[in-house]
C-alpha positions as CSV (number, residue, x, y, z in Angstrom):
1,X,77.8,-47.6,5.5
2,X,74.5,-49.0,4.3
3,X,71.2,-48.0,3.2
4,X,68.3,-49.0,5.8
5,X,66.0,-49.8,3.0
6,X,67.0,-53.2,3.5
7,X,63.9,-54.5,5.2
8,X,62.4,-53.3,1.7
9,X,60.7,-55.2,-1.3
10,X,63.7,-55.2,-3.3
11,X,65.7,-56.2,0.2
12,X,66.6,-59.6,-1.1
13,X,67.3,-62.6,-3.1
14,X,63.9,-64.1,-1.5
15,X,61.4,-66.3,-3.1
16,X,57.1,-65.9,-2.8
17,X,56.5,-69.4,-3.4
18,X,57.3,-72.2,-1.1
19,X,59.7,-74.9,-1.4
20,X,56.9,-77.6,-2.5
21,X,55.6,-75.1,-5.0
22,X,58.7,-74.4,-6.5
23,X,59.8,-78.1,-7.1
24,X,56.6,-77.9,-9.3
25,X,56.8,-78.1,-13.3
26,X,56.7,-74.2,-14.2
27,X,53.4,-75.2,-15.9
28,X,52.0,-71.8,-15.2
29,X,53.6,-71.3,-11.7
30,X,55.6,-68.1,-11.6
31,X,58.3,-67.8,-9.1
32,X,59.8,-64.8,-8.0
33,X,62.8,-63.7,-6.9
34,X,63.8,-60.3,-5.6
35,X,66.4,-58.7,-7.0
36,X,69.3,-56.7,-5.3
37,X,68.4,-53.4,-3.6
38,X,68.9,-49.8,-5.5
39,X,68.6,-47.4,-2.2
40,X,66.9,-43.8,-3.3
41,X,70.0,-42.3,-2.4
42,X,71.2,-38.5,-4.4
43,X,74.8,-38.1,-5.4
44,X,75.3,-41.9,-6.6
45,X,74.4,-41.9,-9.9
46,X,74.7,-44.8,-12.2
47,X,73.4,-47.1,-14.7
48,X,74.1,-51.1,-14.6
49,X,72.9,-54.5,-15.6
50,X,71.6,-57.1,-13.3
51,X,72.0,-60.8,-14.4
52,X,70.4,-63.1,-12.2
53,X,70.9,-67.3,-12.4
54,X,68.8,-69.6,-10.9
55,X,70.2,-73.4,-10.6
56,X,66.8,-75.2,-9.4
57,X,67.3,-78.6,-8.0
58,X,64.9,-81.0,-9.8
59,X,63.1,-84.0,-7.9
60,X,65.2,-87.1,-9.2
61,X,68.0,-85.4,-9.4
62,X,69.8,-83.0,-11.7
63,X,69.5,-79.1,-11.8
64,X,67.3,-76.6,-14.5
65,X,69.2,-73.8,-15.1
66,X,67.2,-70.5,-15.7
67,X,68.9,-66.7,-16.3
68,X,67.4,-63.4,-16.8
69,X,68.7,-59.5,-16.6
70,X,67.2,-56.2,-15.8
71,X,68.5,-52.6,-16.3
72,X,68.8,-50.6,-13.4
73,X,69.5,-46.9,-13.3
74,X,69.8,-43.8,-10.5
75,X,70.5,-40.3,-10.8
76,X,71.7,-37.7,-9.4
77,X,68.8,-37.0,-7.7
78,X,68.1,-40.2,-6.5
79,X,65.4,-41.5,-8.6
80,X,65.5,-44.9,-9.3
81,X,64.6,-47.0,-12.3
82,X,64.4,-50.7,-12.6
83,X,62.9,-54.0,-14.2
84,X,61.2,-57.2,-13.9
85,X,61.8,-59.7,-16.6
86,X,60.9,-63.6,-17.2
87,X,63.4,-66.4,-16.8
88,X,65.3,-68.0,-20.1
89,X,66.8,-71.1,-20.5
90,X,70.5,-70.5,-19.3
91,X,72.3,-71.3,-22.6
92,X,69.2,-69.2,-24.5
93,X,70.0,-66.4,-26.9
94,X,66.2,-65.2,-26.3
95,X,65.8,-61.9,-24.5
96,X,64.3,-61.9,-21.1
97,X,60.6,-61.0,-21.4
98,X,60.0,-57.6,-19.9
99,X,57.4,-58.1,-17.8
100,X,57.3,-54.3,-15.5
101,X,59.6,-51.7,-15.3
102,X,59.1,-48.7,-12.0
103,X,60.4,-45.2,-11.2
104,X,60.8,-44.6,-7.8
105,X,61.1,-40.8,-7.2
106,X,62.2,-39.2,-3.5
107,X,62.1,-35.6,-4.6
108,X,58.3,-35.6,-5.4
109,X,57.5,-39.1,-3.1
110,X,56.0,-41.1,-5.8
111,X,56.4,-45.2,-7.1
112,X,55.5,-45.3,-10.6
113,X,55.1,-48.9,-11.9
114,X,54.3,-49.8,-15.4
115,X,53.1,-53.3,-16.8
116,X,54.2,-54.0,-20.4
117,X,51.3,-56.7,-21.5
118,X,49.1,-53.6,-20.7
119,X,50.5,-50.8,-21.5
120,X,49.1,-49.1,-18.2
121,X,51.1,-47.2,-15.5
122,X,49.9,-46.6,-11.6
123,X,51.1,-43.7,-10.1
124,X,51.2,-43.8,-6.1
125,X,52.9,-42.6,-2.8
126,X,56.8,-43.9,-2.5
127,X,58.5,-42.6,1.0
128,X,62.0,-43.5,1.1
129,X,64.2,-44.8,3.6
130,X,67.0,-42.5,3.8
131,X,68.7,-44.0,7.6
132,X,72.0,-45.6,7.6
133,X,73.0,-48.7,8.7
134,X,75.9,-50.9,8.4
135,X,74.3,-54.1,7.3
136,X,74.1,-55.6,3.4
137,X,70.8,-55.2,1.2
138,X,70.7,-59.2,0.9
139,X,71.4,-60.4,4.0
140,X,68.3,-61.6,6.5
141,X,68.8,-58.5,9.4
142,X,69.6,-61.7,11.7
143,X,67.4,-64.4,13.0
144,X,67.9,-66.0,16.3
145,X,69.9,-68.9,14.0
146,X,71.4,-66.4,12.0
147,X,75.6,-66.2,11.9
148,X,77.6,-63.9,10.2
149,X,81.0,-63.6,9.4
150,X,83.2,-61.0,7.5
151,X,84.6,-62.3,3.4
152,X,87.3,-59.4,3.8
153,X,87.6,-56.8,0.7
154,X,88.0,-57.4,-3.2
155,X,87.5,-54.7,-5.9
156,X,84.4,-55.8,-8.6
157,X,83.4,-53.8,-11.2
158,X,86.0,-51.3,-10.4
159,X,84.9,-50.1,-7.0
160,X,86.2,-51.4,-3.4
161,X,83.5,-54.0,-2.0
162,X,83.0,-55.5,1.4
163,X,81.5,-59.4,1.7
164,X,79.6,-60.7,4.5
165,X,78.3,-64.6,4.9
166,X,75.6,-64.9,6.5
167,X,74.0,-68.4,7.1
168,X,71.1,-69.7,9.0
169,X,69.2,-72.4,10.0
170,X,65.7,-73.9,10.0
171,X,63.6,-76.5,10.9
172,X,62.0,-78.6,8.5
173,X,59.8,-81.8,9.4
174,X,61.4,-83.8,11.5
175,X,65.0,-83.4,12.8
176,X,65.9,-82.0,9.3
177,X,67.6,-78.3,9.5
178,X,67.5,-76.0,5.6
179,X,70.5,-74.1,6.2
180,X,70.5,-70.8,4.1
181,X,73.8,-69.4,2.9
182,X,73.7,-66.0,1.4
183,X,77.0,-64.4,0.1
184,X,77.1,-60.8,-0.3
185,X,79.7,-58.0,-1.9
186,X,78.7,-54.3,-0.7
187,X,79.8,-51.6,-2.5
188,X,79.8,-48.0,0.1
189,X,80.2,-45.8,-3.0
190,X,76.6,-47.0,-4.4
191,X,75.5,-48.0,-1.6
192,X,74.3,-51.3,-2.7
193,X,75.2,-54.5,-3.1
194,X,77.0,-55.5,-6.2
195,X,76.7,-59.5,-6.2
196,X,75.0,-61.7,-4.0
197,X,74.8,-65.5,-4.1
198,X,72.4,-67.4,-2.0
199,X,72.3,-71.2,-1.5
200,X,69.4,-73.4,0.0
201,X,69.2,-77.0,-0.5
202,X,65.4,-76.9,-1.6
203,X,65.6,-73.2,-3.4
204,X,69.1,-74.2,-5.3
205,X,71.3,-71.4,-5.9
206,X,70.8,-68.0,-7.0
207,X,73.4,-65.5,-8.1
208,X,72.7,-62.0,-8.7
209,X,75.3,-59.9,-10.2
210,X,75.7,-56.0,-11.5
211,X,77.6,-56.0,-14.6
212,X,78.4,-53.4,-17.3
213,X,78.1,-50.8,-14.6
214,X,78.5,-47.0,-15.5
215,X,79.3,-44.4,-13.0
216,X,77.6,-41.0,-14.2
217,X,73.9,-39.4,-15.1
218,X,71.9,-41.3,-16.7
219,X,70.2,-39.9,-19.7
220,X,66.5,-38.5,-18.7
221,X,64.8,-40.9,-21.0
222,X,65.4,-43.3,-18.3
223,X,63.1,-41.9,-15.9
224,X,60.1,-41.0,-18.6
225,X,57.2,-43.1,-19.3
226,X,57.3,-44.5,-22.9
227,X,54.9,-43.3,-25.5
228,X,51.7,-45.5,-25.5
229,X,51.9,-46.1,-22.0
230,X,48.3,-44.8,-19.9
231,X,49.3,-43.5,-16.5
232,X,46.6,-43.3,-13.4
233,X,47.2,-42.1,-10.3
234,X,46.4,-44.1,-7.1
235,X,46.9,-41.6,-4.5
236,X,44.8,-40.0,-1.8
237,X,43.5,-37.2,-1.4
């Protein structure tokens, strides 16, 4: 069974700038892309590695190939920790800027969300979504053009997963149709999913994958703010 947060920020593998934006030069233009869905959920604990790949179509032709990772963690509790970082060249050796890192916390209902460049944390109020349903963290929740189909079971990373294709289709100018294809692996012992693939003829493809995953508590440093950092709280009173 799966989380409901799925409707959530982290939801997808989803982009904030349009297709003509995204053709751009970088040049300044940041794109992002949501990564793959860490439900608040006690009892799951674990830490992992997301590595992300984004294979860009270029106008002329071609492809720019970008990559970048995050940590992710959760206890037992069912706080969650987990990054932003900046795209690298695919073949780099350079380490993925880290751009924010935030603690999501269900026991005391509060989203703490740090930015590096400033050293400055904002405390604020985080409910979580605690329903159950059986549908993947990347897939869409099913458009009228939306069409799913099952990929059968595998094992990745050492736990039983369950895929789902979903693909769907919209109109562009004209009689042209972008048809979305998203691939996704869930794992019902995390309750998350564990890769995810997404193709779209404008977007490219993307691949999200959990790697160097560890099944246990997490040491508490994850879930502390580092020293330097200034914390305000944005909550009302």
């Amino acid at each position: 069974m799966r989380a409901s947060v799925l409707a959530s920020f982290f939801l997808s593998v989803a982009f904030t700038c349009s297709p003509a934006v995204c053709q751009e030069p970088v040049g300044g233009v940041r794109t992002h892309i949501v990564g793959i869905d860490v439900p608040t959920v006690p009892n799951a604990p674990f830490t992992a590695r997301v590595v992300v790949t984004w294979d860009r179509p270029l106008v002329g032709g071609g492809t720019l190939s970008r990559t970048y990772y995050t940590q992710i963690a959760r206890d037992s509790q069912g706080r969650v920790r987990r990054e932003t970082r900046g795209f690298v060249p695919a073949n780099s050796n350079t380490e993925p800027p880290l751009r924010t890192f935030s603690i999501l916390d269900p026991v005391s209902s509060t989203r703490t969300t740090c930015t590096k460049a400033t050293m400055n944390c904002a405390t604020g109020p985080f409910e979580p979504r605690l329903n159950i349903s059986a549908d993947g963290g990347a897939l869409s929740g099913g458009g009228s053009n939306a069409k799913r189909e099952s990929l059968g079971q595998q094992t990745m990373s050492g736990l039983p997963v369950i895929g789902t294709r979903e693909t769907e289709s919209d109109s562009e100018a004209g009689s042209r149709l972008a048809i979305t294809r998203t691939d996704a692996w869930y794992s019902p012992d995390l309750y998350m999913d564990v890769s995810v693939v997404r193709e779209n003829p404008q977007m490219g493809e993307v691949t999200l994958n959990v790697t160097d995953l560890v099944r246990g508590e997490p040491d508490a440093s994850w879930f502390t703010i580092p020293s330097g950092y200034r914390v305000a709280s944005t909550r009302t009173p």
